[in-house]
N, C-alpha and C positions, 0 to 999 in steps of 0.2 A: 510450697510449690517446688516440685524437681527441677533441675535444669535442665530434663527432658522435657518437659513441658512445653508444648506451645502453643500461643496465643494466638488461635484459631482468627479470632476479631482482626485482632490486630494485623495479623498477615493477610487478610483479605480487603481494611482498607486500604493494606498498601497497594497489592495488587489489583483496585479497581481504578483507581487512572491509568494504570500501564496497560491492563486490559482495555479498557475504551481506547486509548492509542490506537495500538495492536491492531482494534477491529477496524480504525479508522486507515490505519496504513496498508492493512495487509489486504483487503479486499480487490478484488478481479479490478473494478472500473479504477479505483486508485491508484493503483502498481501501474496500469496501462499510462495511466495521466502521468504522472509523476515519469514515468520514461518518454514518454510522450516528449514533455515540457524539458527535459534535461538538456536537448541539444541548443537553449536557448527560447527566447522569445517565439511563445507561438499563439495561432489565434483558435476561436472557439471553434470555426470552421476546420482547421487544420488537423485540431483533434478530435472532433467529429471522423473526418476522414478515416483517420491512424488508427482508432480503436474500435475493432469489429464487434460490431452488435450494441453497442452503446445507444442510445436514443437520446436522443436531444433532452426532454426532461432530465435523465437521470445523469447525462454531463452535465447539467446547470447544477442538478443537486451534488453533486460530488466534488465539482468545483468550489463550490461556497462552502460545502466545508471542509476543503484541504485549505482554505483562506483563511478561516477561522480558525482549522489550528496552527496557523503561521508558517502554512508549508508552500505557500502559493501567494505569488504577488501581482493582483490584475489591477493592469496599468490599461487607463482607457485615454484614447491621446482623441484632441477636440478636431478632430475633421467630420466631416459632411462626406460618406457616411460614418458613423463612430465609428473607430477603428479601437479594438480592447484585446489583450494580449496579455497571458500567464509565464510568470517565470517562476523558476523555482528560488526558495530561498533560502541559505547556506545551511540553515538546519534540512532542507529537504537535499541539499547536493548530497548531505554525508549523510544521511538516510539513504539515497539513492546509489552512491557507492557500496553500501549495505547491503541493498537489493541487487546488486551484481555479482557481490559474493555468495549469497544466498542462490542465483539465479548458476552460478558457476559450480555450487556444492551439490546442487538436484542433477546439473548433468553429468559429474563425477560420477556421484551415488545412487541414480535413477533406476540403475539396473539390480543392482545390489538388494533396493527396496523391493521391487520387482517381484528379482527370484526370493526375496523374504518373506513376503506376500505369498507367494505359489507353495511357499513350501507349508505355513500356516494354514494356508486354506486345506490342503491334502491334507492335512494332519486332523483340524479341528472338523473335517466336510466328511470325511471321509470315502 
């Protein structure tokens, strides 16, 4: 085998839990939640509110599993009515510092991509 060679297998089991991440982080309703929850304790109600077009199933499903992968810690405190509240947890703060710089490089470079796009399409559209 050369050491050009590579191990097609191998580099795809690696790259399938970073991809299941990936899909799990980088999605519209998750990005919204995860910014949502960053200023602190918030409740289901609240980010209902905050994230336009969301529905209530699909915050409960996106909820449970930002939980499950350890990015989210719902705290249900024993009052009459239950009162249950999402924070983020230190692996989602630097996640979410991430997503700021990410959210900071699209409005640098938005235009950039933009006119890259316009000038692609004239060229391949003709």
């Amino acid at each position: 085998m050369s050491q050009r060679h590579i191990d097609v297998t191998a580099l795809a089991s690696e790259a399938c839990p970073v991809s299941e991440v990936l899909d799990h982080v980088s999605g519209k309703w998750s990005i919204g939640i995860l910014v949502a929850a960053a200023q602190g304790p918030v409740r289901f109600t609240e980010l209902e509110r905050s994230i336009t077009g969301i529905s209530r199933r699909m915050l409960t499903l996106n909820l449970r599993r930002l939980e499950r992968d350890g990015l989210l810690v719902r705290t249900v405190h024993p009052v009459v009515p239950p009162k249950v509240e999402y924070s983020l947890t230190e692996m989602a703060r630097e996640l979410h510092t991430s997503l700021l710089e990410l959210t900071d490089w699209a409005k640098r470079h938005g235009s950039s991509v933009a006119a890259a796009q316009a000038a692609y399409d004239r060229e391949h559209n003709g």
